[in-house]
C-alpha positions as CSV (number, residue, x, y, z in Angstrom):
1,X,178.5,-4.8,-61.6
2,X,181.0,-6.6,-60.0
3,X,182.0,-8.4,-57.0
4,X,184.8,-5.8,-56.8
5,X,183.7,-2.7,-57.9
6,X,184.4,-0.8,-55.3
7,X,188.1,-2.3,-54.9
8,X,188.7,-1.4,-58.3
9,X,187.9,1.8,-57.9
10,X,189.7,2.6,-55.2
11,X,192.6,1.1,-56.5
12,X,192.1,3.8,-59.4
13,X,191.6,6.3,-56.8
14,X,195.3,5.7,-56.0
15,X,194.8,4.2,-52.5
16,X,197.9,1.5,-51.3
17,X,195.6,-0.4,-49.6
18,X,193.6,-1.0,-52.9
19,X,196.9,-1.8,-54.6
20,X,198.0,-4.7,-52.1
21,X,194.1,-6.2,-52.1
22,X,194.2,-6.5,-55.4
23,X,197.5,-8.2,-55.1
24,X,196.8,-10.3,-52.8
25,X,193.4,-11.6,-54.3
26,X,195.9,-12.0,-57.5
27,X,198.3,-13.9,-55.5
28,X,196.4,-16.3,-54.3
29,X,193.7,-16.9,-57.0
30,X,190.6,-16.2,-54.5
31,X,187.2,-16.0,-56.0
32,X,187.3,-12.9,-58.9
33,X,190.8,-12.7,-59.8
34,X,190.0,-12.9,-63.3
35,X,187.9,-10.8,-63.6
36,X,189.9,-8.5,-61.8
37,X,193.0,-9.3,-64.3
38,X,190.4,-8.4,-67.1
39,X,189.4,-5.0,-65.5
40,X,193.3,-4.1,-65.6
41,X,194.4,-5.6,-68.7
42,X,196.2,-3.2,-70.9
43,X,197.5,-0.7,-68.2
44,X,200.9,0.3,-67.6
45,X,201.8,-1.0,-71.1
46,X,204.4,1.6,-71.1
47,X,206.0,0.4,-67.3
48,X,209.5,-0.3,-67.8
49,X,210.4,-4.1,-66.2
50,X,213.5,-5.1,-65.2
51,X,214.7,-8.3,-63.7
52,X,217.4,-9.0,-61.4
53,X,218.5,-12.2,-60.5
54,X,221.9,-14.3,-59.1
55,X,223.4,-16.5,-56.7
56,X,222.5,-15.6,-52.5
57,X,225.0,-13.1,-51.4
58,X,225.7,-11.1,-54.6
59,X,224.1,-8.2,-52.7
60,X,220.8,-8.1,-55.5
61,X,218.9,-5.9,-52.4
62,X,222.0,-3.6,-52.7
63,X,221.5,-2.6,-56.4
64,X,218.2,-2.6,-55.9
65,X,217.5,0.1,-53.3
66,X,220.5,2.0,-55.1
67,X,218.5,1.8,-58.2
68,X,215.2,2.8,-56.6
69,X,217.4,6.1,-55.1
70,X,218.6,6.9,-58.7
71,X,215.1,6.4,-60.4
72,X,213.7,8.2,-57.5
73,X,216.2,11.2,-57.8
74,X,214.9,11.3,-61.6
75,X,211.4,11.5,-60.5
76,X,210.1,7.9,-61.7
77,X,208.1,6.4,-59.6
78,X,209.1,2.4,-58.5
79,X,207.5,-0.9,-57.8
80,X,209.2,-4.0,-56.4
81,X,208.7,-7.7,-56.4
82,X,210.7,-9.1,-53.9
83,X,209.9,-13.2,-54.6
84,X,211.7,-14.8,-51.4
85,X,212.3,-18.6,-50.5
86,X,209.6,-20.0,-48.9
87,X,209.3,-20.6,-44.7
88,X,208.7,-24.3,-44.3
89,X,207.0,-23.5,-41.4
90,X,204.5,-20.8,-42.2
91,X,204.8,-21.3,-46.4
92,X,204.8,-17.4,-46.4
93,X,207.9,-15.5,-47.7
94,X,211.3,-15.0,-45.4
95,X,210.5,-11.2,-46.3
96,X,214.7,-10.7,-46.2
97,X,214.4,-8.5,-49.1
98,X,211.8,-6.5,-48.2
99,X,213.9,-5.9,-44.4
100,X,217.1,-5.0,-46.7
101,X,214.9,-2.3,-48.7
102,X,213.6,-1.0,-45.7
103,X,215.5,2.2,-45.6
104,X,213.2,2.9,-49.3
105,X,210.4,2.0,-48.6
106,X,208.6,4.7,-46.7
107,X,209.1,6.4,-50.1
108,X,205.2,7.7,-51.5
109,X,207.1,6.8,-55.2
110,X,207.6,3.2,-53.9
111,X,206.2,-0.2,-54.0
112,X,207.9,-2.9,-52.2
113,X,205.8,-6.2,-52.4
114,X,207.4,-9.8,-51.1
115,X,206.3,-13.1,-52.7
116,X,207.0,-16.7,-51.9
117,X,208.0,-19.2,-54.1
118,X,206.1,-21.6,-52.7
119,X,207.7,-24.2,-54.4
120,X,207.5,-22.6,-57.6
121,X,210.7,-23.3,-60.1
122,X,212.4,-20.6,-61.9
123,X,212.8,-18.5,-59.4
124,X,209.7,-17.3,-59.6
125,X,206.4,-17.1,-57.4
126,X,203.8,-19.0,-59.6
127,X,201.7,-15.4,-59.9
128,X,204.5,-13.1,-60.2
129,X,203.8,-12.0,-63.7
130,X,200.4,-11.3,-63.2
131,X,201.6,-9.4,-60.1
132,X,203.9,-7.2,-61.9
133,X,200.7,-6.2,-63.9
134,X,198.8,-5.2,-61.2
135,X,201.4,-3.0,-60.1
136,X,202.4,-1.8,-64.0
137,X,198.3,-1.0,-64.1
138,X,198.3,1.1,-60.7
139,X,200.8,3.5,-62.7
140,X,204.9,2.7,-61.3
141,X,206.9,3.5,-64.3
142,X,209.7,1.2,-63.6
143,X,208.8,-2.0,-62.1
144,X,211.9,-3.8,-60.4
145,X,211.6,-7.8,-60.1
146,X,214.9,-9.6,-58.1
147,X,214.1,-13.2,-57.5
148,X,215.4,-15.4,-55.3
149,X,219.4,-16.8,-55.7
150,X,218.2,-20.6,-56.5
151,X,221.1,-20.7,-58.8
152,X,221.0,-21.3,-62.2
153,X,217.2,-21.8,-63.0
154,X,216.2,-18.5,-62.7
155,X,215.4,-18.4,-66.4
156,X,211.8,-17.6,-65.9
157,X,212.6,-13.8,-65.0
158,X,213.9,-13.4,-68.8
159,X,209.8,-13.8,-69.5
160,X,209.0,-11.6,-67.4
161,X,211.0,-9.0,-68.0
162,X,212.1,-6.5,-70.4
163,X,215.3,-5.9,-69.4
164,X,217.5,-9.0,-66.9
165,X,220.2,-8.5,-64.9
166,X,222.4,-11.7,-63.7
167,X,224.6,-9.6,-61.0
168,X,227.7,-12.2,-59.4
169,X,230.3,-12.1,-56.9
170,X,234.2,-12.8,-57.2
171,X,233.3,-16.1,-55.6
172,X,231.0,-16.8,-58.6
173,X,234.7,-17.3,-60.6
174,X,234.9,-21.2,-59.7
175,X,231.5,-21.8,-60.8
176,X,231.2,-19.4,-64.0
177,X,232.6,-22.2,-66.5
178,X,229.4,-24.8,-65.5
179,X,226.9,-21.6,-65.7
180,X,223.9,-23.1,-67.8
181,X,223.9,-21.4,-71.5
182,X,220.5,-20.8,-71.0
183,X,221.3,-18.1,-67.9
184,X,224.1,-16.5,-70.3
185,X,221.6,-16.4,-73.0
186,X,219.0,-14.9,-70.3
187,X,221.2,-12.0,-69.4
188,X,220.9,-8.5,-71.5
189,X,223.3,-7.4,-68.4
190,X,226.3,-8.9,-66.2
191,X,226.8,-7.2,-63.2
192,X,229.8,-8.2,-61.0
193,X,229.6,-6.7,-57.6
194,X,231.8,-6.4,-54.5
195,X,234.1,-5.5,-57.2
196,X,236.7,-4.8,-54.6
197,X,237.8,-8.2,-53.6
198,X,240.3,-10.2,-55.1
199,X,238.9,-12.1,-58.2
200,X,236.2,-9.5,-59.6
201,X,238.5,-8.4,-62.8
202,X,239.5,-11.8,-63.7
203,X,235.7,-13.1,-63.3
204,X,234.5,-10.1,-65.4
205,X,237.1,-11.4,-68.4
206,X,235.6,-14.7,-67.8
207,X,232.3,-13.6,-68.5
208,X,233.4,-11.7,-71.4
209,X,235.2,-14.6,-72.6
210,X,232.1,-16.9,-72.4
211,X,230.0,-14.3,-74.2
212,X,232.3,-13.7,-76.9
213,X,232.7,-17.3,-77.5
214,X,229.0,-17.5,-77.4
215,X,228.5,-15.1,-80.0
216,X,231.3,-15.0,-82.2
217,X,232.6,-13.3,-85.2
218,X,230.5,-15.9,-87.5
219,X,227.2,-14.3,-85.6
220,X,227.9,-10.5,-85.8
221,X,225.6,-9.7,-88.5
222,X,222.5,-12.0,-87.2
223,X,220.6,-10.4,-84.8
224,X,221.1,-11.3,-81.4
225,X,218.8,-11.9,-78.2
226,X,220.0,-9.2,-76.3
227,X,222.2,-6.1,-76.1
228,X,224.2,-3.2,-77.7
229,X,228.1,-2.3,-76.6
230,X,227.5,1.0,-75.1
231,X,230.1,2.6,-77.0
232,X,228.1,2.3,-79.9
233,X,224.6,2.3,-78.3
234,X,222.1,4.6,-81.1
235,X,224.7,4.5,-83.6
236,X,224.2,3.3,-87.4
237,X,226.3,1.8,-89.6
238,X,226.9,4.2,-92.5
239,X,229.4,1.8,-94.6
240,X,228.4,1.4,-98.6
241,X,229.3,-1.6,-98.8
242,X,226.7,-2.6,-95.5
243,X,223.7,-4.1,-96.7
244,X,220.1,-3.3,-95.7
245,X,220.0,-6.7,-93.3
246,X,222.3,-5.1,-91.0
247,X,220.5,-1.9,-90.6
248,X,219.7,-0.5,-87.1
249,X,216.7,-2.7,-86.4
250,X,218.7,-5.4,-86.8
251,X,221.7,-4.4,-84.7
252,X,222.4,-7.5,-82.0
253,X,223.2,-5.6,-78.2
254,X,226.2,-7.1,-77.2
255,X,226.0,-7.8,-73.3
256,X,227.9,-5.2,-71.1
257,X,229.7,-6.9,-68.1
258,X,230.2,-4.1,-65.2
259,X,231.8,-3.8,-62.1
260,X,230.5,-2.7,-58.7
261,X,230.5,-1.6,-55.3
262,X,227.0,-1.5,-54.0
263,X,227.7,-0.9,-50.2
264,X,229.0,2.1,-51.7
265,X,226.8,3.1,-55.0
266,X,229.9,2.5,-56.8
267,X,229.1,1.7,-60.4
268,X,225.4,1.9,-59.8
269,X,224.7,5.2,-62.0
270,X,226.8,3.2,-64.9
271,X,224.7,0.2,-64.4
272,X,221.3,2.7,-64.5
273,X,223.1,4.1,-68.1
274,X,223.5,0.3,-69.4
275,X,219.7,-0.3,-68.4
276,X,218.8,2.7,-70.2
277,X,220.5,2.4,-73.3
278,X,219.2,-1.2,-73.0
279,X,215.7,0.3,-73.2
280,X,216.9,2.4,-76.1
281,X,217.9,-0.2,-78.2
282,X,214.7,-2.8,-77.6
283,X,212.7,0.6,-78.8
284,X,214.7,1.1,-81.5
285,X,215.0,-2.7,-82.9
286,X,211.5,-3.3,-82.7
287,X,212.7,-5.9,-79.9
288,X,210.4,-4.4,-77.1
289,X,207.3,-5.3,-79.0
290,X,208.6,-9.0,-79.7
291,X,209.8,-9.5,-75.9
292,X,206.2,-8.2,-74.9
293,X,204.4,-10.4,-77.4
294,X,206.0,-13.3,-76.7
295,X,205.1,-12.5,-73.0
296,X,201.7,-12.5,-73.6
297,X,201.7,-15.4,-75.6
298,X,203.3,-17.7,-72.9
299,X,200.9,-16.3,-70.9
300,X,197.8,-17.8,-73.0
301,X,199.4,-21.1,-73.5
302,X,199.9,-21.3,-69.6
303,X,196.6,-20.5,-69.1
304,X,195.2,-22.8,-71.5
305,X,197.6,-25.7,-69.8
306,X,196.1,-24.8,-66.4
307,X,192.3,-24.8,-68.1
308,X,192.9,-28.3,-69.4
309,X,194.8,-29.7,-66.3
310,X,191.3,-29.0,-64.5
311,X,189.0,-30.4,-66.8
312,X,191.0,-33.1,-67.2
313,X,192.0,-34.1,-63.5
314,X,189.0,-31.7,-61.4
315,X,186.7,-31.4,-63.7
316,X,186.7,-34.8,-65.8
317,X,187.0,-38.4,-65.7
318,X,190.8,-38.2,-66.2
319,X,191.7,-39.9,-62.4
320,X,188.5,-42.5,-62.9
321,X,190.1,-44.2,-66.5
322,X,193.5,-43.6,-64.5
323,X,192.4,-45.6,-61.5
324,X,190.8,-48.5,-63.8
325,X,193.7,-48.6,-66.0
326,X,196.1,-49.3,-63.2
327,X,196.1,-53.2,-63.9
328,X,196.5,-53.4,-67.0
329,X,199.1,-51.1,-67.3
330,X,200.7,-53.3,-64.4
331,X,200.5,-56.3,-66.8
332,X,201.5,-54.7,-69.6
333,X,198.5,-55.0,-71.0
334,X,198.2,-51.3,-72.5
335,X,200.9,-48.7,-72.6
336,X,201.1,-45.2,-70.8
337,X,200.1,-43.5,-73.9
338,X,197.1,-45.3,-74.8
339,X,196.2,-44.1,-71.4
340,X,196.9,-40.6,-72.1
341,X,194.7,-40.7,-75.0
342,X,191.9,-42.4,-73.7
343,X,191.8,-39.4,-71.3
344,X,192.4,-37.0,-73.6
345,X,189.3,-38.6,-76.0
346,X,187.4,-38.3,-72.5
347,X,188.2,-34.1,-72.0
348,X,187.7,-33.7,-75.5
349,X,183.6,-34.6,-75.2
């Protein structure tokens, strides 16, 4: 028995208020949260998780509740994280996104959950992965993360996700030569939206331009981080002069950039198409199980780097050798790293 027993099984009883306990427990780290995270490890493997990330303004919330319609009108069910700037009054999330969804959420097939940053980097809240499993273990099929528009260091949501969206604006254009390679490198889709002002075709060939360039000819037969062109999305090379190294499961997905209108739903169900041959082609490379192993294995070294920073700095002697140190570092006496690793020689017992 457990201190939450009875949560846990109401949250598999189904019950919302179960879900956002559980959540919020996880959120915050309170007293059984790992034990909780043990209870539901392993469900929802099969949740589909999709990121979607850019600058303020691109209208993410837009695509978003357009993409909840269109997975609702298929029957999937939906779960959002909403991660939001933190109030530097309250610390709690703006809940913007959340207000912008509104007109979805009422819907029993949706989840809409706000986080804060809380000072977090990436664009990330600090628990939103675990988060995400939570809702993937309460049963939504797709899960739907949009983080905040902190500009280009929302790199973390590639980890977290299975499939990342980078959507822009024509006013994006100025700023698309400095973007950070790591963000085009992040992206298995471009989404340019508001594709009816001035600007939006000729940021759309700039985005092309920088991926191409990215990739090149030289790199068409190594396999690639990301995408497939749609036009040839589940098709295999048949050539007889192709050799085995270029066979499907090696086929690199070559980033789609699409236009859209998301006042209007204009370009949404083309963007829902990319995102599902997307899916396809992780399945069909074998990329799906990498993605997700790598995911987990971040996710132990973070732990593990949290584990030691307590026994080190809580738990340990780390801040005494520190404090008695101090002087002769001052004098130059002893170095930084001899410091280091007379704390380290301290944790280590």
């Amino acid at each position: 028995m457990t201190q939450h027993d009875d949560l846990l099984a109401r949250f598999r009883a189904g019950q919302r208020a179960a879900l956002a306990r559980v959540i919020s427990i996880v959120e915050n780290q309170r007293e059984g949260f790992q034990e909780l995270l043990h209870e539901l490890h392993g469900g929802g493997r099969n949740a589909r998780r999709i990121g979607i990330t850019g600058p303020p303004g691109a209208g993410k919330s837009t695509i978003t509740s357009n993409l909840i319609r269109l997975l609702r009108e298929r029957g999937q069910t939906v779960g959002v994280v909403a991660v939001d700037p933190t109030s530097p009054y309250t610390g709690g999330a703006l809940l913007g996104d959340r207000i912008r969804m509104n007109d979805v959420a009422s819907d029993e097939g949706v989840f809409i959950r706000s986080m804060a940053t809380r000072g977090a980097l990436g664009g990330l809240a600090a628990a939103t992965r675990e988060v995400i499993d939570v809702i993937a273990a309460y049963g939504f099929e797709v899960i739907l993360v949009e983080t905040v528009g902190v500009g280009q260091s929302e790199l973390d949501i590639a980890a977290a996700s299975d499939t990342t969206v980078v959507v822009l604006v024509p006013e994006s254009g100025d700023s698309i030569q400095t973007m950070k390679a790591g963000l085009m490198e992040a992206a298995d889709l471009f989404v340019i939206n508001k594709a009816d002002r001035p600007g939006a075709p000729r940021l759309a060939r700039e985005v092309e331009m920088m991926l191409h360039l990215r990739m090149g000819q030289a790199m068409r037969n190594i396999p690639a981080h990301h995408g497939v062109d749609l036009r040839r999305a589940g098709k295999k090379t048949t050539s007889s002069s192709t050799s085995s190294s270029t066979s499907t499961e090696h086929r690199a997905w070559e980033i789609p950039v699409l236009l859209t209108q998301a006042e209007g739903g204009e370009g949404l169900p083309e963007l829902l198409a990319a995102l599902d041959a997307h899916t396809a082609w992780l399945e069909e490379t074998g990329e799906l199980v990498r993605r997700r192993r790598a995911r987990l294995e971040e996710r132990v070294r973070d732990a593990v780097h949290q584990s030691l920073l307590l026994r080190v700095w809580q738990d340990g002697e780390g801040g005494a050798i520190l404090e008695k140190s101090l002087e002769a570092l001052d004098a130059g006496e002893v170095t930084p790293y001899e410091v280091a690793a007379r704390i380290v020689r301290a944790a280590a017992g």
